[in-house]
N, C-alpha and C positions, 0 to 999 in steps of 0.2 A: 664306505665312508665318503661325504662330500666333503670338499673344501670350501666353505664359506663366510667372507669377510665382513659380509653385514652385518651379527650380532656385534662386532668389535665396534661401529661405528659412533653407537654412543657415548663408547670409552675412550675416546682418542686423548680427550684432555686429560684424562688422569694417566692416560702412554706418554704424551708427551711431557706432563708435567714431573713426570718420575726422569726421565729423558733429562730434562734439565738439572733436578736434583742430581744427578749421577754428572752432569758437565760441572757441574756447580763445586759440586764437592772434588770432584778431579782438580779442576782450576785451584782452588784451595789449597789442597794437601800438596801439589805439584809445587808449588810457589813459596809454602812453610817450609815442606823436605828440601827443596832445594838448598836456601838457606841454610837450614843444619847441617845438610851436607857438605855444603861448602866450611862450614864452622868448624865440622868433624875431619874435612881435611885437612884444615889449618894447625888440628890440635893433632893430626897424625904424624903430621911431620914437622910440627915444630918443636923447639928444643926441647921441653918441656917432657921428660920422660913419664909423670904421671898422666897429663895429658893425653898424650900417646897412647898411654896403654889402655888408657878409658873409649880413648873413643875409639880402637884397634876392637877393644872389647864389643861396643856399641854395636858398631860394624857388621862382625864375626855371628854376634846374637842373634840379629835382626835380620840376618838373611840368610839363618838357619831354622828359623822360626818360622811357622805357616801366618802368614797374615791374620786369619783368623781365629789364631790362638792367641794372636794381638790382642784383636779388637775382645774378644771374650776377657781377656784380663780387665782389661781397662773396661770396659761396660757392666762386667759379671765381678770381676774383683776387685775393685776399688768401692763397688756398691759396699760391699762386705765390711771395707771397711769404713764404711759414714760416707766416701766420697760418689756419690751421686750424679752420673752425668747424664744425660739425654744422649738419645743415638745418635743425631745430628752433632754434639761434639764428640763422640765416642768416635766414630767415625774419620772426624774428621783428625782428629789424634792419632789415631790406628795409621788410617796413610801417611800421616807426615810424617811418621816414626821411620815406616817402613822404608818409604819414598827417599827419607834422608839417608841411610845408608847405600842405597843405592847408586845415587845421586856420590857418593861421597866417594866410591870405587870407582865410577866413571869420570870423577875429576881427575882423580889420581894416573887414572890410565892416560889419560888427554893429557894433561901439564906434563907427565912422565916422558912421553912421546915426542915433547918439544926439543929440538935438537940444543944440546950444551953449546954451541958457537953462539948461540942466540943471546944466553946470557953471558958469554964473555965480552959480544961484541959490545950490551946494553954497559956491561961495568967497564969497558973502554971508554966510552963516547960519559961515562961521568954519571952515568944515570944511578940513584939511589935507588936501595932496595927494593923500596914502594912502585917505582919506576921501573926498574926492570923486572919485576914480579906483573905490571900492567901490561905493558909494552913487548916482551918478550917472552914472556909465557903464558900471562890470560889471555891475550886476545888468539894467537895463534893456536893456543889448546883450546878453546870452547870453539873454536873453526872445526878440529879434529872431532870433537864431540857432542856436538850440535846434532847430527843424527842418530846419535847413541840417550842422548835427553828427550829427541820426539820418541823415540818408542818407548823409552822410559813413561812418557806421558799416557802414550796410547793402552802402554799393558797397567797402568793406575787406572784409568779410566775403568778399562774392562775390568780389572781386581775392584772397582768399587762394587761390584754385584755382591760381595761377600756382606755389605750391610744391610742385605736385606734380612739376615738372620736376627738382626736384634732390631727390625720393623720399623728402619728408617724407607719412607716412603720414595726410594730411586726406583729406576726404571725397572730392575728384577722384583723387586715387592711389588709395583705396580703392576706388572705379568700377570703375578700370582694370584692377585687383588681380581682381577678381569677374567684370568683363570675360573676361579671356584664361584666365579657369578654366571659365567658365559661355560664353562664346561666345553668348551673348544679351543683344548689344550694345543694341538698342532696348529693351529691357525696364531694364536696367540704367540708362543714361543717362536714362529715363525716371523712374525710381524717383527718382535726384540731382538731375534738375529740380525736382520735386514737394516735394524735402525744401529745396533752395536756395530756392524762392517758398515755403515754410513760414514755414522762420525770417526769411528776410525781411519777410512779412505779419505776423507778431509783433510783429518791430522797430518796425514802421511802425505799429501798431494800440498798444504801447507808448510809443509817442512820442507821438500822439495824447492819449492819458489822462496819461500824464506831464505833456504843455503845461497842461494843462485844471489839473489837481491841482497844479503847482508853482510855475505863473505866474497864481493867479487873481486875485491884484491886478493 
Protein backbone atom coordinates (compact mmCIF):
# COMPACT_ATOMS: atom_id res chain seq x y z
CA UNK A 1 0.00 0.00 0.00
CA UNK A 2 1.24 3.53 -0.96
CA UNK A 3 0.45 6.52 0.90
CA UNK A 4 -0.53 9.10 -1.59
CA UNK A 5 -1.86 12.83 -1.20
CA UNK A 6 -2.33 13.70 -4.77
CA UNK A 7 -5.71 12.30 -5.64
CA UNK A 8 -6.94 14.56 -2.48
CA UNK A 9 -5.70 17.60 -4.11
CA UNK A 10 -8.69 18.29 -6.12
CA UNK A 11 -10.81 18.10 -3.20
CA UNK A 12 -9.37 20.29 -0.93
CA UNK A 13 -12.41 22.83 -1.35
CA UNK A 14 -15.05 20.63 -0.51
CA UNK A 15 -12.33 19.49 2.84
CA UNK A 16 -12.20 22.68 3.77
CA UNK A 17 -15.58 23.84 3.04
CA UNK A 18 -17.08 20.86 5.16
CA UNK A 19 -14.11 22.29 7.84
CA UNK A 20 -16.00 25.23 8.00
CA UNK A 21 -19.50 23.85 8.00
CA UNK A 22 -18.39 21.80 11.26
CA UNK A 23 -16.60 25.54 12.77
CA UNK A 24 -19.89 27.18 11.74
CA UNK A 25 -22.18 24.98 13.26
CA UNK A 26 -19.90 24.61 16.54
CA UNK A 27 -19.98 28.45 16.81
CA UNK A 28 -23.80 28.30 16.63
CA UNK A 29 -24.82 25.72 18.75
CA UNK A 30 -22.03 26.71 21.49
CA UNK A 31 -23.52 30.35 21.71
CA UNK A 32 -27.53 29.02 21.59
CA UNK A 33 -26.61 26.20 24.37
CA UNK A 34 -24.80 28.37 26.21
CA UNK A 35 -27.59 30.63 26.71
CA UNK A 36 -30.20 27.90 27.73
CA UNK A 37 -27.82 26.89 29.82
CA UNK A 38 -27.43 29.63 31.51
CA UNK A 39 -31.48 29.99 31.54
CA UNK A 40 -31.68 26.37 32.83
CA UNK A 41 -29.45 27.32 35.74
CA UNK A 42 -31.44 30.10 36.53
CA UNK A 43 -34.63 27.91 36.67
CA UNK A 44 -32.54 25.19 38.71
CA UNK A 45 -32.07 27.14 41.36
CA UNK A 46 -34.60 29.49 41.44
CA UNK A 47 -37.55 29.63 43.71
CA UNK A 48 -39.73 28.39 41.38
CA UNK A 49 -40.12 24.62 42.36
CA UNK A 50 -41.80 23.71 38.89
CA UNK A 51 -39.07 25.31 37.19
CA UNK A 52 -36.64 23.53 38.91
CA UNK A 53 -37.84 20.47 38.30
CA UNK A 54 -38.06 21.04 34.62
CA UNK A 55 -35.10 22.09 33.78
CA UNK A 56 -33.37 19.33 36.71
CA UNK A 57 -35.28 17.14 34.25
CA UNK A 58 -33.89 18.81 31.09
CA UNK A 59 -30.56 18.35 32.49
CA UNK A 60 -30.62 14.73 33.82
CA UNK A 61 -32.33 13.76 29.99
CA UNK A 62 -29.89 15.32 27.96
CA UNK A 63 -26.92 14.07 29.06
CA UNK A 64 -28.09 10.77 29.49
CA UNK A 65 -29.15 10.68 25.94
CA UNK A 66 -26.47 9.90 23.00
CA UNK A 67 -26.38 13.00 20.92
CA UNK A 68 -27.52 11.15 18.21
CA UNK A 69 -30.55 9.89 19.34
CA UNK A 70 -31.03 13.63 19.63
CA UNK A 71 -30.38 14.63 16.41
CA UNK A 72 -32.48 11.40 14.86
CA UNK A 73 -35.61 12.54 16.81
CA UNK A 74 -35.57 15.97 15.74
CA UNK A 75 -34.58 15.18 11.90
CA UNK A 76 -36.38 11.51 11.77
CA UNK A 77 -39.20 12.34 14.39
CA UNK A 78 -40.63 15.48 14.14
CA UNK A 79 -40.68 14.73 10.05
CA UNK A 80 -43.25 12.12 11.20
CA UNK A 81 -45.05 14.48 12.56
CA UNK A 82 -45.50 17.34 9.58
CA UNK A 83 -42.55 19.14 11.24
CA UNK A 84 -39.84 19.25 8.56
CA UNK A 85 -36.48 20.48 9.15
CA UNK A 86 -33.30 20.37 6.94
CA UNK A 87 -30.20 18.94 8.47
CA UNK A 88 -28.44 22.21 8.78
CA UNK A 89 -31.21 23.23 11.44
CA UNK A 90 -31.53 19.60 12.65
CA UNK A 91 -28.37 19.90 13.66
CA UNK A 92 -28.04 22.83 14.66
CA UNK A 93 -30.89 22.12 17.40
CA UNK A 94 -29.36 18.83 18.18
CA UNK A 95 -26.13 20.76 19.67
CA UNK A 96 -27.78 23.42 21.34
CA UNK A 97 -29.99 21.13 23.22
CA UNK A 98 -27.17 19.08 24.18
CA UNK A 99 -24.57 21.79 24.52
CA UNK A 100 -27.30 23.52 26.94
CA UNK A 101 -27.21 21.12 29.50
CA UNK A 102 -24.06 20.93 29.62
CA UNK A 103 -23.14 24.36 29.72
CA UNK A 104 -25.92 24.40 32.46
CA UNK A 105 -23.79 21.85 35.17
CA UNK A 106 -20.67 23.62 34.46
CA UNK A 107 -22.36 26.88 35.59
CA UNK A 108 -23.66 25.32 38.53
CA UNK A 109 -20.37 23.90 39.47
CA UNK A 110 -18.39 27.46 38.85
CA UNK A 111 -21.00 29.89 40.80
CA UNK A 112 -21.22 26.74 43.44
CA UNK A 113 -17.53 27.08 43.98
CA UNK A 114 -17.61 30.80 44.66
CA UNK A 115 -16.73 31.27 48.28
CA UNK A 116 -20.14 32.56 50.57
CA UNK A 117 -17.94 35.59 52.01
CA UNK A 118 -18.07 36.86 48.63
CA UNK A 119 -21.61 37.35 48.79
CA UNK A 120 -21.94 38.40 52.32
CA UNK A 121 -19.38 40.99 51.67
CA UNK A 122 -21.37 42.28 48.24
CA UNK A 123 -24.84 42.31 50.63
CA UNK A 124 -22.70 44.48 53.22
CA UNK A 125 -21.21 47.11 51.00
CA UNK A 126 -25.34 47.44 49.85
CA UNK A 127 -25.15 45.87 46.74
CA UNK A 128 -28.52 44.38 45.24
CA UNK A 129 -29.24 41.16 44.30
CA UNK A 130 -28.72 41.81 40.60
CA UNK A 131 -25.33 43.19 41.80
CA UNK A 132 -24.10 40.91 43.82
CA UNK A 133 -25.17 37.95 41.65
CA UNK A 134 -22.77 40.14 38.81
CA UNK A 135 -19.98 41.23 40.99
CA UNK A 136 -19.71 38.43 43.26
CA UNK A 137 -20.42 35.40 41.73
CA UNK A 138 -20.62 35.68 37.74
CA UNK A 139 -17.63 37.18 37.17
CA UNK A 140 -15.45 35.27 39.64
CA UNK A 141 -17.37 31.84 38.70
CA UNK A 142 -16.91 32.06 34.73
CA UNK A 143 -12.94 32.91 35.84
CA UNK A 144 -13.28 29.21 37.52
CA UNK A 145 -15.03 27.86 34.51
CA UNK A 146 -13.71 29.42 31.54
CA UNK A 147 -11.54 26.36 30.81
CA UNK A 148 -14.19 23.84 31.69
CA UNK A 149 -16.50 25.92 28.62
CA UNK A 150 -13.22 25.68 26.02
CA UNK A 151 -13.46 22.14 26.15
CA UNK A 152 -16.92 22.04 26.24
CA UNK A 153 -16.59 23.95 22.86
CA UNK A 154 -13.82 21.84 21.61
CA UNK A 155 -15.77 18.28 22.32
CA UNK A 156 -19.03 20.25 20.24
CA UNK A 157 -17.06 20.79 17.78
CA UNK A 158 -15.77 17.20 17.48
CA UNK A 159 -19.50 15.81 18.46
CA UNK A 160 -20.49 17.75 15.34
CA UNK A 161 -19.15 14.70 13.03
CA UNK A 162 -22.47 13.00 14.16
CA UNK A 163 -24.33 15.07 11.34
CA UNK A 164 -23.06 13.64 9.01
CA UNK A 165 -25.56 10.76 9.27
CA UNK A 166 -28.43 12.86 8.24
CA UNK A 167 -26.06 14.42 5.16
CA UNK A 168 -25.39 17.71 6.30
CA UNK A 169 -22.34 18.58 4.37
CA UNK A 170 -19.34 19.09 7.64
CA UNK A 171 -16.21 17.99 7.43
CA UNK A 172 -17.02 14.04 8.20
CA UNK A 173 -19.66 13.98 5.09
CA UNK A 174 -17.21 15.73 3.24
CA UNK A 175 -14.49 12.73 4.09
CA UNK A 176 -16.84 10.45 3.09
CA UNK A 177 -17.82 12.35 -0.14
CA UNK A 178 -13.87 12.24 -1.26
CA UNK A 179 -13.77 8.90 0.29
CA UNK A 180 -16.04 6.82 -2.23
CA UNK A 181 -14.65 9.07 -5.20
CA UNK A 182 -10.92 8.82 -4.41
CA UNK A 183 -11.08 5.29 -2.64
CA UNK A 184 -8.14 6.27 -0.59
CA UNK A 185 -9.62 5.88 2.56
CA UNK A 186 -6.40 6.16 4.97
CA UNK A 187 -5.18 9.05 3.19
CA UNK A 188 -8.45 10.81 3.54
CA UNK A 189 -9.33 10.04 7.17
CA UNK A 190 -5.89 10.90 7.77
CA UNK A 191 -5.93 14.38 6.23
CA UNK A 192 -9.64 14.89 8.80
CA UNK A 193 -7.74 13.76 11.75
CA UNK A 194 -4.99 16.12 11.27
CA UNK A 195 -7.46 19.09 10.57
CA UNK A 196 -9.90 17.85 13.70
CA UNK A 197 -6.52 17.97 16.36
CA UNK A 198 -5.75 21.38 14.22
CA UNK A 199 -8.61 23.27 15.20
CA UNK A 200 -8.88 21.72 18.32
CA UNK A 201 -5.14 22.77 19.40
CA UNK A 202 -6.11 26.30 18.43
CA UNK A 203 -9.17 26.16 20.61
CA UNK A 204 -7.13 25.01 23.31
CA UNK A 205 -3.89 27.31 22.75
CA UNK A 206 -6.78 30.26 22.44
CA UNK A 207 -8.20 29.48 25.62
CA UNK A 208 -4.95 29.47 27.22
CA UNK A 209 -4.13 33.23 26.29
CA UNK A 210 -7.75 34.12 26.49
CA UNK A 211 -7.57 32.95 30.61
CA UNK A 212 -4.23 34.82 30.91
CA UNK A 213 -5.58 38.21 29.02
CA UNK A 214 -9.22 38.16 30.35
CA UNK A 215 -8.90 37.10 33.86
CA UNK A 216 -5.78 38.83 35.05
CA UNK A 217 -7.17 40.07 38.01
Amino acid sequence: MSFYLGDLIPYLPVIFQGLWMSVYISVISFLVGSVLGLLAYFAKVGTSRVLSRISGAYIEVVRNVPLLVVLYLIYFGLGQVGIDLDPLWSALIALSINNGAYVAEILRAGFESVPGGLREAAHALGMSSGQTFRYAVFTPGIRKVFPALTNQFILLFLFSSVASVIALPELTEALMTVNSDTLRTFEVFTVGALLYYAVSSVLALGSRIGEKRLFRW
